[in-house]
Gaussian input, Z-matrix of N, CA and C with variables (Angstrom, degrees):
# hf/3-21g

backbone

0 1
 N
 C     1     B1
 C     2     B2     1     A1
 N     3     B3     2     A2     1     D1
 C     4     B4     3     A3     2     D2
 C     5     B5     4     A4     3     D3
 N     6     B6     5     A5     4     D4
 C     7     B7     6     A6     5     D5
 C     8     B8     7     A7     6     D6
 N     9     B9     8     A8     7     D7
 C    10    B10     9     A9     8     D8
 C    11    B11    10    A10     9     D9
 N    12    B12    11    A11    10    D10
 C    13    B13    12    A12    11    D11
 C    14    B14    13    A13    12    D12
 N    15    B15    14    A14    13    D13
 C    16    B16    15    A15    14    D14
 C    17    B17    16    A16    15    D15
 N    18    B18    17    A17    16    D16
 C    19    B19    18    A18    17    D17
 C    20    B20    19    A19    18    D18
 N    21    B21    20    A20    19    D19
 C    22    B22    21    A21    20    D20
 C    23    B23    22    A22    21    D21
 N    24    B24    23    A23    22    D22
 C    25    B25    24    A24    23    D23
 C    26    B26    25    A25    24    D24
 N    27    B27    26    A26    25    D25
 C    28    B28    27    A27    26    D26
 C    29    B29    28    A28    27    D27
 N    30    B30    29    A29    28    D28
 C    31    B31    30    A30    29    D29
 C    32    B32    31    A31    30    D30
 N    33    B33    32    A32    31    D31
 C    34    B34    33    A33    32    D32
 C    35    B35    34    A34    33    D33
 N    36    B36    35    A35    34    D34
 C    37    B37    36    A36    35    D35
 C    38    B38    37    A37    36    D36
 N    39    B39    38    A38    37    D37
 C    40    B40    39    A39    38    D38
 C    41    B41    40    A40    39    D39
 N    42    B42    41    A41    40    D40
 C    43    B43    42    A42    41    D41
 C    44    B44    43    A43    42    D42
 N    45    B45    44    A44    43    D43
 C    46    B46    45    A45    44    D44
 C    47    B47    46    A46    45    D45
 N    48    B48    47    A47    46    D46
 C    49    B49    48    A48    47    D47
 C    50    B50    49    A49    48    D48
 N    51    B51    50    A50    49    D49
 C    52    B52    51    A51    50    D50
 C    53    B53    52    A52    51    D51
 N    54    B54    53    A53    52    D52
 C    55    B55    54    A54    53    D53
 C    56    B56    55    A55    54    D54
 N    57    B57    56    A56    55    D55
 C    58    B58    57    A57    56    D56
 C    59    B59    58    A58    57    D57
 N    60    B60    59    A59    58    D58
 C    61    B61    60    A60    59    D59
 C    62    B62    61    A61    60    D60
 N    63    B63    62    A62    61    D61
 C    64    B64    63    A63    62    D62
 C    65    B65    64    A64    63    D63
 N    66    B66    65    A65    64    D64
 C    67    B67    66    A66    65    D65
 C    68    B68    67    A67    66    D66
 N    69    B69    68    A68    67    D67
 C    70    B70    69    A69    68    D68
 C    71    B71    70    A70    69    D69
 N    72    B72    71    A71    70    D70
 C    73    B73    72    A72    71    D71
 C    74    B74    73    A73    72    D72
 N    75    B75    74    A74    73    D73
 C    76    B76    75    A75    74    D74
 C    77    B77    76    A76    75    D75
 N    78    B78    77    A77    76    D76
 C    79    B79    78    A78    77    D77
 C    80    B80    79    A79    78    D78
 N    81    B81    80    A80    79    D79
 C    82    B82    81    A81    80    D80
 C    83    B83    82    A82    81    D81
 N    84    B84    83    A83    82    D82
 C    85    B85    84    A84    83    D83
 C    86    B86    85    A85    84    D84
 N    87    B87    86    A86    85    D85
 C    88    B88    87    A87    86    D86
 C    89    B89    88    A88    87    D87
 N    90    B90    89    A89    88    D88
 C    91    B91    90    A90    89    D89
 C    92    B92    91    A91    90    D90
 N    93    B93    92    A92    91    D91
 C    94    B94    93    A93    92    D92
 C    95    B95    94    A94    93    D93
 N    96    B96    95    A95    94    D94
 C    97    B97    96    A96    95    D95
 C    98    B98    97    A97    96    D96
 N    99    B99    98    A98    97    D97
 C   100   B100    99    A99    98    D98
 C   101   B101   100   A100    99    D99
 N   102   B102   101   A101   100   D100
 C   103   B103   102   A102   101   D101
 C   104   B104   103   A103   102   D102
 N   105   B105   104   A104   103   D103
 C   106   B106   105   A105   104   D104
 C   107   B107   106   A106   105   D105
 N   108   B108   107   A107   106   D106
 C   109   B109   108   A108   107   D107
 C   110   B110   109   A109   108   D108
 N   111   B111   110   A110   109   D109
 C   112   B112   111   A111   110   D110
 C   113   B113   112   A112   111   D111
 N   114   B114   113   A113   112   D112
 C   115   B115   114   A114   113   D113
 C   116   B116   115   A115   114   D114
 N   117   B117   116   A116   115   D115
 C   118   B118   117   A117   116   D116
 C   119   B119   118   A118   117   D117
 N   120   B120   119   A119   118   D118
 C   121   B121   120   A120   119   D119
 C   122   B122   121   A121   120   D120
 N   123   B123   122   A122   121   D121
 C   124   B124   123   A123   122   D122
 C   125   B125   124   A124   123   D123
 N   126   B126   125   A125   124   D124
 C   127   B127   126   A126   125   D125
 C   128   B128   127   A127   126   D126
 N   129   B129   128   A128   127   D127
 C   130   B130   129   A129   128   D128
 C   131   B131   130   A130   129   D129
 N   132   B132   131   A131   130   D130
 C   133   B133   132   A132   131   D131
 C   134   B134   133   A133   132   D132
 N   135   B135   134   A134   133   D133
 C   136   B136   135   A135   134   D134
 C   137   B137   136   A136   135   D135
 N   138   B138   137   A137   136   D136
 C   139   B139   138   A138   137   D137
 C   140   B140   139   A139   138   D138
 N   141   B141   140   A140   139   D139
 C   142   B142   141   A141   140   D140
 C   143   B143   142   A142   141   D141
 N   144   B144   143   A143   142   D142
 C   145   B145   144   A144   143   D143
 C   146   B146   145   A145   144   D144
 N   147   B147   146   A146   145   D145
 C   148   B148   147   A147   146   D146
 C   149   B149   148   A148   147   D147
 N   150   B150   149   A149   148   D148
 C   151   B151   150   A150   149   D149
 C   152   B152   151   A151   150   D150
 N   153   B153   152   A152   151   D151
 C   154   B154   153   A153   152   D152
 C   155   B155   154   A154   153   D153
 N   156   B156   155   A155   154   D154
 C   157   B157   156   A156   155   D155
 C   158   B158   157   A157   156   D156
 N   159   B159   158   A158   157   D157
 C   160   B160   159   A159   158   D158
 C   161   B161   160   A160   159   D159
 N   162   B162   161   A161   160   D160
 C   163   B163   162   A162   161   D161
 C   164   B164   163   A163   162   D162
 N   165   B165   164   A164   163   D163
 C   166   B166   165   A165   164   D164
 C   167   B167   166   A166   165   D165
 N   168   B168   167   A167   166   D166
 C   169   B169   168   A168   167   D167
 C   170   B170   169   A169   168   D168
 N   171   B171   170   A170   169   D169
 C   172   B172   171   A171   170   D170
 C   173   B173   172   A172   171   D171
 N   174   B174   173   A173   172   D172
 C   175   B175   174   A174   173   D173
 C   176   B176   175   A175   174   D174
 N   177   B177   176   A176   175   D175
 C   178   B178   177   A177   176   D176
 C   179   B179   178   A178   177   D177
 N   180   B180   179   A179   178   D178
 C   181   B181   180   A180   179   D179
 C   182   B182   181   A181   180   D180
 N   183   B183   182   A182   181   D181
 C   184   B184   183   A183   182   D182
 C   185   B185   184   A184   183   D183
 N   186   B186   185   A185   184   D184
 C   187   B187   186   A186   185   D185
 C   188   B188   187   A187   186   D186
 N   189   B189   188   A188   187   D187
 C   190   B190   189   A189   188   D188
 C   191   B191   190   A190   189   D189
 N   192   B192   191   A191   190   D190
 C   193   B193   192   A192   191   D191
 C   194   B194   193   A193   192   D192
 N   195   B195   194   A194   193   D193
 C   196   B196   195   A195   194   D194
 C   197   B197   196   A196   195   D195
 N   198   B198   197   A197   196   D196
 C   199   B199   198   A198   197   D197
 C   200   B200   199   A199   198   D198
 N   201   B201   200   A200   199   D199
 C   202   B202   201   A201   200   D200
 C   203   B203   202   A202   201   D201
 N   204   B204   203   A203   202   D202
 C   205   B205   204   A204   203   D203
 C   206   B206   205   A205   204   D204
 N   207   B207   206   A206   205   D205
 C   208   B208   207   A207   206   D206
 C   209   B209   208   A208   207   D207
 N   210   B210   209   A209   208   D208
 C   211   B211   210   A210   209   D209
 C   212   B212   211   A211   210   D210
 N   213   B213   212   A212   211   D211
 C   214   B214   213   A213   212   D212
 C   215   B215   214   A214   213   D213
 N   216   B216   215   A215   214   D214
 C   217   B217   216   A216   215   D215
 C   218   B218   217   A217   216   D216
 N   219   B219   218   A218   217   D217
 C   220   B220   219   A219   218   D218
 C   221   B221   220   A220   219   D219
 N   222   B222   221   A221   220   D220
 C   223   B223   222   A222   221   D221
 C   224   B224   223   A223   222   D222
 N   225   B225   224   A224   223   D223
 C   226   B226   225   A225   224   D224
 C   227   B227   226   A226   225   D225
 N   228   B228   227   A227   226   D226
 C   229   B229   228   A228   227   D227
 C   230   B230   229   A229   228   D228
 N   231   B231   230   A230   229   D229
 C   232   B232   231   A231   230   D230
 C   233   B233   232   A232   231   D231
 N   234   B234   233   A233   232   D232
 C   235   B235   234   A234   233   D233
 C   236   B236   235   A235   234   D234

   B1=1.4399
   B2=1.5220
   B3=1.2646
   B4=1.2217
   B5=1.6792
   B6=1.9462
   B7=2.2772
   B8=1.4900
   B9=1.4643
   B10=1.3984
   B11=1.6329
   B12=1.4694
   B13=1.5588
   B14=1.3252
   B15=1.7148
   B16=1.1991
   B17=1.4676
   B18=0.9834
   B19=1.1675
   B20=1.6344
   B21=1.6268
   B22=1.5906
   B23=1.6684
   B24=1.3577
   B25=1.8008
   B26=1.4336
   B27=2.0016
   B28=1.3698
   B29=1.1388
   B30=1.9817
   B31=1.5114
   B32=1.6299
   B33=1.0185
   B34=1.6956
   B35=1.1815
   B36=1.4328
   B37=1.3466
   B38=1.7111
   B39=1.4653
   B40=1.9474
   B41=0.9638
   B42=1.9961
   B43=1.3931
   B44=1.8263
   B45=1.3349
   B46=1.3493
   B47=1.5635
   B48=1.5035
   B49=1.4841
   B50=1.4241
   B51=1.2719
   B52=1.4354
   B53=1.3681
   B54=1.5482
   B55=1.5443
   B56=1.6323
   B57=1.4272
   B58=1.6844
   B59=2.0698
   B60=1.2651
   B61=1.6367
   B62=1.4571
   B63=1.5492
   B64=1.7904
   B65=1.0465
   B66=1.4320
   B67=1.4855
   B68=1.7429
   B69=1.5204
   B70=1.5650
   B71=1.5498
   B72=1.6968
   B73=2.1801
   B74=0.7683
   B75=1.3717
   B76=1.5723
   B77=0.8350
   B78=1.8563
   B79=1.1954
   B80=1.8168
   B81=1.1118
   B82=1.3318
   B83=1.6065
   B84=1.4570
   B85=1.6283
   B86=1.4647
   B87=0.9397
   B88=1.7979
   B89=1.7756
   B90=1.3786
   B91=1.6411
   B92=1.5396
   B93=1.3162
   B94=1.4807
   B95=1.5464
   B96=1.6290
   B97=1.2674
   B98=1.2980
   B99=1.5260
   B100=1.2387
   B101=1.2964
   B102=1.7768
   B103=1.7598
   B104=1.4673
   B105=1.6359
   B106=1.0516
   B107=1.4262
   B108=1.3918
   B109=1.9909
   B110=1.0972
   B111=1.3264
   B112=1.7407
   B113=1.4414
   B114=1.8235
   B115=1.5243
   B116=1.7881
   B117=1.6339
   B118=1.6987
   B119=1.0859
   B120=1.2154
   B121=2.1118
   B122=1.9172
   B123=1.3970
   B124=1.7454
   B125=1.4791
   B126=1.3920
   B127=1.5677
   B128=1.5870
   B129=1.4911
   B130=1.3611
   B131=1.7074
   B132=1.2913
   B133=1.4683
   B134=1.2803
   B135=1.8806
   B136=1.2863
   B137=1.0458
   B138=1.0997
   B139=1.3522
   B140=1.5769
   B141=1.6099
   B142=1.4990
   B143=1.7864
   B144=1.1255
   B145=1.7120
   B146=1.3965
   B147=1.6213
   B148=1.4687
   B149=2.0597
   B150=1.4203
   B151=1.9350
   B152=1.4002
   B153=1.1926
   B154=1.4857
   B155=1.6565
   B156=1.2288
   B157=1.5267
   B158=1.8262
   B159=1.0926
   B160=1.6368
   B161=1.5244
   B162=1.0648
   B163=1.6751
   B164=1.2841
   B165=1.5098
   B166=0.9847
   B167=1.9000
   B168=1.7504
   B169=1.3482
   B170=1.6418
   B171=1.6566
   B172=0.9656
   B173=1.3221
   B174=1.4798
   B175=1.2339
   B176=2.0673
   B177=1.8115
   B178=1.1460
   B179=1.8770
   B180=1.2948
   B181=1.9794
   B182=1.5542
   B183=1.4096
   B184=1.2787
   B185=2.2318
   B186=1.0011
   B187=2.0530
   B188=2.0650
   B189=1.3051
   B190=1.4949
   B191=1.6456
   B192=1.7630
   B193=1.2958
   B194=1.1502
   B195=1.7785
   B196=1.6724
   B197=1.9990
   B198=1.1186
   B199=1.4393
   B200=2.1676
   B201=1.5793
   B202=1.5903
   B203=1.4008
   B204=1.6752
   B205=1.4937
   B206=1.8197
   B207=1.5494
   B208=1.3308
   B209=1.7367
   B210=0.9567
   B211=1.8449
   B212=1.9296
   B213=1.3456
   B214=1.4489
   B215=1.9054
   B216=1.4073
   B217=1.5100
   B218=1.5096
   B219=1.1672
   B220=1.1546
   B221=1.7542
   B222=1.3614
   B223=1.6836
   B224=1.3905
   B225=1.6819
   B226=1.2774
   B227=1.6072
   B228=1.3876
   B229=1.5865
   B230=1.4210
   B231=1.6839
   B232=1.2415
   B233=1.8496
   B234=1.4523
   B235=1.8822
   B236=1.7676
   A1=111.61
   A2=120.53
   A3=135.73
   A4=117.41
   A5=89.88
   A6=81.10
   A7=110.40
   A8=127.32
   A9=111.22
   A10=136.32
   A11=98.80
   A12=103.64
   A13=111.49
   A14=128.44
   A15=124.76
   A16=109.69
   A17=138.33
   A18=146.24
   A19=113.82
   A20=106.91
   A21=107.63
   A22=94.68
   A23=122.82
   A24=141.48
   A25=84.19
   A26=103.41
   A27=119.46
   A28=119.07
   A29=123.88
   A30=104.17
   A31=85.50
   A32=130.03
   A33=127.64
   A34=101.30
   A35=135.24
   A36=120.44
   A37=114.72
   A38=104.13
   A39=94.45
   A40=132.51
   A41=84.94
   A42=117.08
   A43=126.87
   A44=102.05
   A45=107.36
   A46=127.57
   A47=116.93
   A48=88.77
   A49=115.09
   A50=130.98
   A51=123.70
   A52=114.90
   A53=110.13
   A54=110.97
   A55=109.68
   A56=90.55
   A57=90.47
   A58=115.13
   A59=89.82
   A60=97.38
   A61=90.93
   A62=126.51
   A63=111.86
   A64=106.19
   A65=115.27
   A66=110.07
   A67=143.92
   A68=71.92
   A69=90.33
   A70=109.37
   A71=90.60
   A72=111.01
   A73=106.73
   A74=144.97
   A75=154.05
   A76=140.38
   A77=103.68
   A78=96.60
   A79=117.51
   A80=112.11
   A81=104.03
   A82=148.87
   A83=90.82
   A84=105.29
   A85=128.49
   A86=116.23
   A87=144.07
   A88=104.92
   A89=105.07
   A90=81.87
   A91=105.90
   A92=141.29
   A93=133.91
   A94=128.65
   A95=110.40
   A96=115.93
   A97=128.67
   A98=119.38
   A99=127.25
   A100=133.19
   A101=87.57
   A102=99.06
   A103=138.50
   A104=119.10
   A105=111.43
   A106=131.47
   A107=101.47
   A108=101.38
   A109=110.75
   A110=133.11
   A111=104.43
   A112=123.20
   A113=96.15
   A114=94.98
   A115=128.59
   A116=78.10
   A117=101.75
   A118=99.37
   A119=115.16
   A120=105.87
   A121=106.08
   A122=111.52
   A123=97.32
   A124=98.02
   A125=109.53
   A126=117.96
   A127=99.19
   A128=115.75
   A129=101.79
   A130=129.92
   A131=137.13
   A132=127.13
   A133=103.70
   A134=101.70
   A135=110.73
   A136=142.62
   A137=126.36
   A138=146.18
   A139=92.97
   A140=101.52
   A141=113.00
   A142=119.19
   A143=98.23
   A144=114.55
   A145=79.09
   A146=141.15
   A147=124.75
   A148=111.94
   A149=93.45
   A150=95.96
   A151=88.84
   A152=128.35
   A153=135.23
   A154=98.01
   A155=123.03
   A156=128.69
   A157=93.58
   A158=120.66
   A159=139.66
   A160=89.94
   A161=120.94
   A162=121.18
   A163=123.32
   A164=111.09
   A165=124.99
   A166=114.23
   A167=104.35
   A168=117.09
   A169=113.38
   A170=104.26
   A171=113.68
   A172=148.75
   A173=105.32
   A174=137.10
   A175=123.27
   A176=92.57
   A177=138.28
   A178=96.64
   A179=70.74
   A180=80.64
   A181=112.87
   A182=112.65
   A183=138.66
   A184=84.52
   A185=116.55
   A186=113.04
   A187=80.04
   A188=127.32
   A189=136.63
   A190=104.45
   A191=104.22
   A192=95.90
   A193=122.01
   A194=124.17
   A195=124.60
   A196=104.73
   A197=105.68
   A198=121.75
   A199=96.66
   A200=99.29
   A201=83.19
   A202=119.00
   A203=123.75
   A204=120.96
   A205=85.46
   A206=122.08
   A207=118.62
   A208=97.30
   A209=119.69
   A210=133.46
   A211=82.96
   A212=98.85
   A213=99.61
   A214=114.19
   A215=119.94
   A216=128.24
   A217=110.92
   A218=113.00
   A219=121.01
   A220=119.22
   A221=118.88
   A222=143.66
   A223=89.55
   A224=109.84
   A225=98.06
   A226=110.02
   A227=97.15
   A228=109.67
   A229=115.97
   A230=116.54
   A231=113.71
   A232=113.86
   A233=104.60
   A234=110.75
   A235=93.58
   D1=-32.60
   D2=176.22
   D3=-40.58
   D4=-48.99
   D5=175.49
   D6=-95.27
   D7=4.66
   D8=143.69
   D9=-60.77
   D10=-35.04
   D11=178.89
   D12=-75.50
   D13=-32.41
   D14=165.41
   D15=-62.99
   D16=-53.02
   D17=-153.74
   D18=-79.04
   D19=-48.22
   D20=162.40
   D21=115.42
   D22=-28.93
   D23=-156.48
   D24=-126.60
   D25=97.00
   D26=138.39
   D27=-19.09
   D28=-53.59
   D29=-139.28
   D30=-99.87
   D31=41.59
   D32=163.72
   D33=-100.37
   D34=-12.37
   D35=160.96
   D36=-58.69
   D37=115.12
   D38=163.62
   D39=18.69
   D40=-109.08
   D41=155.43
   D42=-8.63
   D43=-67.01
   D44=-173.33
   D45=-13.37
   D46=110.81
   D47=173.74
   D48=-81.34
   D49=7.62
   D50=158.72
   D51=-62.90
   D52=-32.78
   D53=-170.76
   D54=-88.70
   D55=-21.63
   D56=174.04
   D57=-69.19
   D58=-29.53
   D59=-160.98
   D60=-78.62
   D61=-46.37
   D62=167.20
   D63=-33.46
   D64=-79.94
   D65=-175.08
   D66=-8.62
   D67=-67.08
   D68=-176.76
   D69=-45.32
   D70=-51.75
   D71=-172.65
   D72=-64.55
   D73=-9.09
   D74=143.82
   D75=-49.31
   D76=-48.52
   D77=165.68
   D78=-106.41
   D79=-2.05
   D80=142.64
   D81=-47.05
   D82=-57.62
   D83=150.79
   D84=-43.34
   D85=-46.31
   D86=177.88
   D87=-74.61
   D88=-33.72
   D89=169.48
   D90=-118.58
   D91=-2.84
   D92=147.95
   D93=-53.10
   D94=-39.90
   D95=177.53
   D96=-126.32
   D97=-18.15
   D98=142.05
   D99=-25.84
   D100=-97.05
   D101=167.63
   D102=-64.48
   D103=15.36
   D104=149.70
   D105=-99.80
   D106=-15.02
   D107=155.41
   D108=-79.10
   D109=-19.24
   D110=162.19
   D111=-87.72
   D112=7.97
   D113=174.82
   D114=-86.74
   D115=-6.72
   D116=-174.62
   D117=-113.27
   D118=36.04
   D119=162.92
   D120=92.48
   D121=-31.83
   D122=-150.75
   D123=-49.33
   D124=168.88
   D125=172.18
   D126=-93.29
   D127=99.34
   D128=162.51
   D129=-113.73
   D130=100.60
   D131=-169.85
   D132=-56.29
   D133=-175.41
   D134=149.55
   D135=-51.51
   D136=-23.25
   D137=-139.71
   D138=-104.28
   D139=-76.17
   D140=166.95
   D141=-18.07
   D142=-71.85
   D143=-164.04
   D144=-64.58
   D145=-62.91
   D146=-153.05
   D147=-62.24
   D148=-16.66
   D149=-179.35
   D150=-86.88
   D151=-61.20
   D152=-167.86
   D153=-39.43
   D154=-73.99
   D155=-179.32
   D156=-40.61
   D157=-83.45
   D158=-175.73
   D159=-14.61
   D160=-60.08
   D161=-162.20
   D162=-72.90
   D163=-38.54
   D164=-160.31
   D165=-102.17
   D166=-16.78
   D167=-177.47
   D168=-149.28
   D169=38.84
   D170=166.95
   D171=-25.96
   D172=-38.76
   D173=-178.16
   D174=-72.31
   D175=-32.05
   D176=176.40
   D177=-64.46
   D178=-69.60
   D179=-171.54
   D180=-49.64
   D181=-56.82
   D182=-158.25
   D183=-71.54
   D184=-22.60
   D185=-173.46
   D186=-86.06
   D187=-66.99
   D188=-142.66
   D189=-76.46
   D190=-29.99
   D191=-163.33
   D192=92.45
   D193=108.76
   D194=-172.16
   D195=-46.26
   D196=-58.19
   D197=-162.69
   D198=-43.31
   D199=-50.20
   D200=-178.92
   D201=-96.25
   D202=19.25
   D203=-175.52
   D204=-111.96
   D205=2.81
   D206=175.22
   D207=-92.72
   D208=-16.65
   D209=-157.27
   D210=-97.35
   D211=-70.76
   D212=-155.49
   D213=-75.74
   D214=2.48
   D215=152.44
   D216=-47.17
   D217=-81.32
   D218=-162.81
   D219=-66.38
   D220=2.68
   D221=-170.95
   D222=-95.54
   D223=-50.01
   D224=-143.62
   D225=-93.48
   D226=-9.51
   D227=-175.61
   D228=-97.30
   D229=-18.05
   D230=171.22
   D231=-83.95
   D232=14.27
   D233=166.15
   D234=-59.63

């Protein structure tokens, strides 16, 4: 409970099942539409997929926090 009160954003607790359910839609998102343009060749960086996500699941980002949906890209795509 401690880095919610610093932080101000409930769902940065772990635990959270708000923070769990980003997650999940994250990484769902990330392997429905992600990994099939890198399954067809496109050139996509980090960078790319992290604006691509940003734009498209803003809301996602803005519950998890840029700093750990930049951490948890590259986790979830090297499955």
């Amino acid at each position: 409970m401690a880095i919610s009160q610093v932080t101000d954003n409930p769902a940065v607790v772990e635990g959270s099942s708000i923070h769990q359910d980003a997650k999940q839609q994250l990484h769902q998102y990330l392997r429905t539409n992600i990994q099939p343009l890198m399954q067809t060749g496109k050139p996509l960086d980090l960078k790319d997929i992290f604006d691509h996500v940003t734009i498209r699941k803003s809301k996602l980002v803005r519950l998890l926090g840029a700093k750990q949906v930049q951490h948890m890209v590259p986790m979830l795509l090297d499955q």
